[in-house]
N, C-alpha and C positions, 0 to 999 in steps of 0.2 A: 726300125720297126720292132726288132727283138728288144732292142733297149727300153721303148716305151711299153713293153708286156712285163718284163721283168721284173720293175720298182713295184709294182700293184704287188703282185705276190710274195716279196721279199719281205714288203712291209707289214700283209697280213700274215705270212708263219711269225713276224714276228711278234705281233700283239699276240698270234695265238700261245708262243712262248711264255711271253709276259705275266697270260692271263694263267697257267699253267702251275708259273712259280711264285706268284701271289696266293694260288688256293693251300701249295703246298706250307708255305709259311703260314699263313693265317692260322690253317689246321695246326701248324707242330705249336705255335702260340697257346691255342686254346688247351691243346691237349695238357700242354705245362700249368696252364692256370689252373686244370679241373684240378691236378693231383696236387699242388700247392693250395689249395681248398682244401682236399681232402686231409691232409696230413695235423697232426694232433696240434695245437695249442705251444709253440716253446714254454717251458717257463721265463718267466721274468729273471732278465739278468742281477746276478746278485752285484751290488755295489762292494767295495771291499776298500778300507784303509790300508793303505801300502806306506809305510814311514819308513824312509831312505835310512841305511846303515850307520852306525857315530862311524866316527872317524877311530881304530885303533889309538888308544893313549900313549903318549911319551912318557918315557922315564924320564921325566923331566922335576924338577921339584915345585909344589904348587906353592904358594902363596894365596893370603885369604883374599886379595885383590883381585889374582888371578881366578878364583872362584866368583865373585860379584861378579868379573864382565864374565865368565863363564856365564853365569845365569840369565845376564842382561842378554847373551847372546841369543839374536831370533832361533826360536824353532826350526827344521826343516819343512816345507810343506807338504800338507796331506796329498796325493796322487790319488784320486776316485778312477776306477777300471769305468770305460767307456762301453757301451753296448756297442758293436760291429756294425758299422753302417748295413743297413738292405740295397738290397740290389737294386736299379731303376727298374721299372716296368717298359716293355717295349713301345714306342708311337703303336702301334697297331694295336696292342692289352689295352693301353688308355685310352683310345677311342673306343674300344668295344666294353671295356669294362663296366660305364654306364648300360648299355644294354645289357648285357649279362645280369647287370643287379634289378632289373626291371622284372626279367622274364626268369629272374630265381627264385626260388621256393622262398617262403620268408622266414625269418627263424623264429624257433618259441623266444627268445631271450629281448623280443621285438616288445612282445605281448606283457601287460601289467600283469603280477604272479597277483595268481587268483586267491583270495582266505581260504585257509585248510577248514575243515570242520573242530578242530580243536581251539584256531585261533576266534572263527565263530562263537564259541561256546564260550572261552574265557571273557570277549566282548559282552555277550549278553549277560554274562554272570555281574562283570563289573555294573553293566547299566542297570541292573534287575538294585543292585545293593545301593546304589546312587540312588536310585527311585525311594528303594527304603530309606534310606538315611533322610532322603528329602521329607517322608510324610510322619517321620518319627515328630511327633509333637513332643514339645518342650514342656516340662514339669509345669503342672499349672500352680500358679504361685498359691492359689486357696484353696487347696487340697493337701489337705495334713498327713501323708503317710509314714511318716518318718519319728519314731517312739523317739523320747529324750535322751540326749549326748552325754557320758560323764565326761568333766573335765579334770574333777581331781578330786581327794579324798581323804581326811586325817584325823587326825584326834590333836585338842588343845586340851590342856597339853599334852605332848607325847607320853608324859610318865607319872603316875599315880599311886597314892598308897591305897591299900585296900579298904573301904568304906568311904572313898573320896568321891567324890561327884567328874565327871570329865563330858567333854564338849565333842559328839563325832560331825564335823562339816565336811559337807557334800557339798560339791561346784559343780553345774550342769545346766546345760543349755536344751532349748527344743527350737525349732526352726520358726513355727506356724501359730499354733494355737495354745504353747505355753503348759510351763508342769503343772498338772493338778499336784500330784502328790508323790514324795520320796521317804521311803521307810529301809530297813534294813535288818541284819542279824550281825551278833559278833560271837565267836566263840573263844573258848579258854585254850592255851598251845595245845593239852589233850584232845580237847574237840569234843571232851565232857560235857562244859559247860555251855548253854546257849542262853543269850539275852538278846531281847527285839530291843529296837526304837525308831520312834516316828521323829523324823523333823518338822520343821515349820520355816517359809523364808525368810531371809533376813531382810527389810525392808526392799527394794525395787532392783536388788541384786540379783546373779544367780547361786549364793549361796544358800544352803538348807540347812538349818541346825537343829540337831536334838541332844536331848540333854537326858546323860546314862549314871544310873549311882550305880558305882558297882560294892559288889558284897562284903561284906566283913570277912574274911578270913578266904577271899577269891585266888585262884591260883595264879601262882608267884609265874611272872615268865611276859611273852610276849602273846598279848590277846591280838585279833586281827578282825577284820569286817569280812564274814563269810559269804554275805549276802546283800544287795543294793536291789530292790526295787524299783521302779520310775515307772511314773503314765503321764500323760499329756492328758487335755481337755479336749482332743479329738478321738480320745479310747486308744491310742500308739501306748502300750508299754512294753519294758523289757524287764527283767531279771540277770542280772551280772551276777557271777560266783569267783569267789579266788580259787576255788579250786581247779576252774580253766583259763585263770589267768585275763578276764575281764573286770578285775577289781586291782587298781595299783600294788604292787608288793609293797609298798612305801607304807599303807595305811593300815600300820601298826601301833599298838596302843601297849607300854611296858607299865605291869603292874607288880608292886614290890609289895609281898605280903610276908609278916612275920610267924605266921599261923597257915600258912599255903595249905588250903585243900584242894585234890583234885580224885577226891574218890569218890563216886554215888553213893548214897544207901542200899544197904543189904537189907532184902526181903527175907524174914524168919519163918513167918507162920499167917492163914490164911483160914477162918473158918464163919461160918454162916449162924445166923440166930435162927432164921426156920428154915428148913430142910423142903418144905414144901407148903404153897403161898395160895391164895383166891389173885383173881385178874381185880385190879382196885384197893389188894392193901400192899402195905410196907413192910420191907423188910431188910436188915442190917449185917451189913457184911465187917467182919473184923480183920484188920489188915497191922500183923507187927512189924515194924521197920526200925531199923537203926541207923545211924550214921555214926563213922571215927571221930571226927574236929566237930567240924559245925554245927551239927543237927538237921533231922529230917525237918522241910518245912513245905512241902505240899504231897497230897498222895489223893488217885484217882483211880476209879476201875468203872471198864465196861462190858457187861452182859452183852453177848448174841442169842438172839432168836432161834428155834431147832429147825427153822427156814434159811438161816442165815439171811434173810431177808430187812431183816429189824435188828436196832441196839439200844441197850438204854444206860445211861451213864450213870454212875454214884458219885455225888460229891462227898469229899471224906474232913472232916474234922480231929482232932488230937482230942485222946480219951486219957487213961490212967497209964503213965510209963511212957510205953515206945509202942501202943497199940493207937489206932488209928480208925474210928468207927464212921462207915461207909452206907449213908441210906440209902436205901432201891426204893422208888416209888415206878408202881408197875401199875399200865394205863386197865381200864377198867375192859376194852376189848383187845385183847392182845391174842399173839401163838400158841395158842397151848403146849404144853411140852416142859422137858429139861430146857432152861434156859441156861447155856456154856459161859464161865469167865472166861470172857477172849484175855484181859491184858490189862494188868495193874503198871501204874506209872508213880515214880517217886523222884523227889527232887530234894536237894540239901539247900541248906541258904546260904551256900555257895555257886548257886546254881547247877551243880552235877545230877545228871539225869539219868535214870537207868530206867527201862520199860520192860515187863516181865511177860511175857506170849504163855504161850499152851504148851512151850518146851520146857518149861519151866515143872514139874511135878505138882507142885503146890496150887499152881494155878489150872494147870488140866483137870484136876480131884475136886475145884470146887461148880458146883450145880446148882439150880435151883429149880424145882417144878411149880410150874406154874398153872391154873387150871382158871376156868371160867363158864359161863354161859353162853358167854359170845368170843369164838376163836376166830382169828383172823390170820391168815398164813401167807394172804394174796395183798402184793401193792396194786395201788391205783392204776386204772386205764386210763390211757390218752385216747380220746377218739376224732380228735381233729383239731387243727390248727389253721389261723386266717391272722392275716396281716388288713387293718383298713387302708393300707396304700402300697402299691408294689415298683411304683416308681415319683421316689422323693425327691422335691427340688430343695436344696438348701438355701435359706431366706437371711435376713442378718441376725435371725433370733433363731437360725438350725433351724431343727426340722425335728417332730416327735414324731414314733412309727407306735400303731395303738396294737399291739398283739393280744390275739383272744384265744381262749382254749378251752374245752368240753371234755371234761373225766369223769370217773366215775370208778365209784368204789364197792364191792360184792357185798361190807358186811361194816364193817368202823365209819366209814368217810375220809373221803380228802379233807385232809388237815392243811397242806400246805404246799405250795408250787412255785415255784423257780425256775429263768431258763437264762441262757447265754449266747450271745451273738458275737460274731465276728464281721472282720471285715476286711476289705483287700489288704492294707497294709498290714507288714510286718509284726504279729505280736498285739495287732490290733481289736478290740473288741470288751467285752464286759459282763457283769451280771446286770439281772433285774429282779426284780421280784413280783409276782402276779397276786392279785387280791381278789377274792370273792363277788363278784358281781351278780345280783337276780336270784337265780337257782343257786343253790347247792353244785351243779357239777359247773358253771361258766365262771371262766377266770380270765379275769385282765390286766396288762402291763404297761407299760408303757419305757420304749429307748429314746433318750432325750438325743438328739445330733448335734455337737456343735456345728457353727456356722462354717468352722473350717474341717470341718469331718472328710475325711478321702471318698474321692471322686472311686465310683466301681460299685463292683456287688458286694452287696452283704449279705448274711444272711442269720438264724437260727440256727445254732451249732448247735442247742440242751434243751430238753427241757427235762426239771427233776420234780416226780411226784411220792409224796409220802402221807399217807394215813394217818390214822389218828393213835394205830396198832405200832407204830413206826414205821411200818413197811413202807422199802423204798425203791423205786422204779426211777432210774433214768433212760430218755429216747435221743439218739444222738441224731446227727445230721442224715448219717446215711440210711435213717428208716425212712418209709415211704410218709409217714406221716407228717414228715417236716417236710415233704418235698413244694410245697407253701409258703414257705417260710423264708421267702428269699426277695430281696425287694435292692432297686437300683437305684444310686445315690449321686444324683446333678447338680 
């Protein structure tokens, strides 16, 4: 009877044991995995070449035989260091360890890294320029804003004697609507002498020739092309200078003179037939000049107004000697006043040029007074400007823009009106001239457009008014009165 009470309770102290030394292990388990969690990151084991030692060398003697199988001899092999195995985890951690990761915090390194606000901003930057680049429209093929290209530029031949004729060719392209016209200047190695010329094309090419006599007695040395003009039929030109190097160094023209001039004429003496004139009559300015070699062979002066407002020029003819007699014809309403020699101009036929100003003594001391009935000291008013179209569609015959304009003059009259337009391209734009239309003060022009003329604004940059006094008024773009004058071209 004690024997069958016994086993019941032997057997439950012992489960209760059991259960006792189960909690206690489970716990010291867990406890090791918290701090095996917690503890930092190892680093990553470093790998390492290890090459096994040579063997010590014999004093032995080599031969070059013994060196080949030397070299044929295999390598020793590389040895990579092992990372240290880890330790197993217990039955008990690998059962639980699923659980564990369930009811764990999750970590950030789970979660996709969010965009910085930086890396945002570099995104929208690139998509913003994508966008642009995509709506950047492509050079429209009939739209000419591109002034004429030089390609090259010379003289045939390179080398001339003085009073010889010589060939300057211009090579040059335009894109669109093709050169109207190419002209130029050349001057002498001094930079005394200047001479223009115009070309003309050479049949369906892009060459342009003009043809230049140069002077008798021209200075000896290396003449050059100082200056190249070009415009297109769309109003694109440009202006190239060698002196910033948009003109080849190459086009140079060597002139061999045996009588080399490169000096101007000297101004002597400078005096007037009448001292003081009526508004309507004439009167004759005497201008002595000389020249060393060649001879003087043009001489010019011009009067300003005591407005400075007006100028009147004297053409000069050659008199007795080395005197040079210069007529003034002075308009019938003019400035009353001392009218000032601004600036006599003299030239040899060498082309050497010298221009005399008000620094000059000779030409500060010469005057003339001028009187009348009718004085005029005030240029022309502009009192308004109108375009008949402000938005022009270009047709295959271009397009004409009709500009009108209303001035008016206190005391002479508007004598004469001129203005100038631009236009988006580079260099692009023109003169015109406006003619009397109806009244006395209404003036009208007309800008012809070629059919390939640049898409954009254009507008009236000038307009220039002068009298009958000479007085002269120019109104540029930024007065309010051109603010009219602007018209868009499709």
């Amino acid at each position: 009877m004690r024997r069958s009470r016994f086993l019941p309770i032997f057997f439950t102290l012992l489960s209760i044991a059991f259960v006792i030394a189960l909690y206690f292990r489970l716990r010291s388990d867990m406890r090791e995995q918290t701090i095996a969690s917690g503890r930092p990151t190892p680093p990553p084991v470093k790998t390492e070449t290890v090459t096994a030692p040579e063997p010590a060398p014999r004093m032995t003697t080599t031969t070059p035989s013994d060196v080949k199988r030397a070299d044929q001899r295999p390598k020793p092999a590389a040895r990579t260091a092992q990372p240290a195995p880890q330790p197993k985890p217990s039955m008990i951690a690998r059962v639980l360890a699923p659980l564990a990761r369930v009811f764990a915090p999750a970590s950030p390194a789970a979660h996709p890294t969010a965009p910085t606000p930086g890396m945002q901003s570099s995104a929208s930057g690139q998509s913003s320029s994508q966008q642009a680049s995509q709506k950047q429209e492509a050079k429209d093929p009939n739209s000419d804003t591109t002034p004429p290209q030089l390609i090259s530029a010379e003289f045939s031949p390179p080398q001339v004697q003085d009073g010889d004729n010589v060939s300057v060719i211009i090579t040059a392209t335009d894109d669109l609507s093709g050169i109207r016209g190419v002209s130029g200047t050349i001057s002498s190695p001094t930079g005394k002498a200047l001479q223009g010329f115009a070309t003309q094309r050479e049949g369906d090419t892009n060459r342009y020739v003009g043809h230049i006599a140069i002077a008798k007695n021209a200075e000896q040395g290396l003449w050059k092309i100082s200056f190249i003009n070009m415009s297109d039929n769309a109003s694109n030109s440009v202006t190239l200078s060698y002196a910033q190097g948009t003109v080849p160094p190459s086009a140079v023209l060597r002139v061999v003179s045996s009588n080399s001039d490169n000096t101007p004429p000297t101004l002597k003496n400078i005096w007037v037939d009448k001292r003081a004139i009526q508004g309507g009559e004439k009167d004759v300015i005497y201008v002595e000049a000389s020249d060393d070699k060649s001879g003087v062979n043009l001489v010019s002066a011009v009067f300003q107004s005591p407005s400075k407002l007006a100028r009147v020029g004297a053409g000069c003819q050659r008199g007795d000697g080395d005197v040079w007699q210069c007529e003034l014809l002075v308009p019938t309403c003019v400035d009353c006043g001392d009218w000032q020699l601004e600036q006599v101009t003299l030239q040899d036929k060498a082309n050497n040029l010298a221009t005399f100003r008000q620094d000059n003594p000779l030409v500060l001391a010469t005057k003339i007074n001028i009187s009348g009935t009718a004085c005029d000291k005030t240029p022309p008013v502009l009192q308004s400007l109108a375009l008949d179209n402000s938005d022009v569609v270009l047709g295959d015959r271009g397009a004409v823009v009709m500009v009108t304009i209303v001035a008016t003059d206190d005391n002479c009259g508007v004598a004469g009106v001129s203005g100038q337009y631009v236009g988006p391209g580079p260099g692009s734009g023109g003169f015109f001239p406006l003619m009397q239309a109806g009244d006395s003060g209404t003036w009208t022009g007309r800008i012809q457009l070629d059919p390939r003329a640049a898409k954009g604004v254009w507008r009236i940059n000038s307009i220039q008014l002068n009298d009958k006094g000479h007085n002269l008024k120019v109104y540029y773009a930024s007065d309010p009165l051109l603010a009219n004058g602007v018209f868009h071209v499709r």
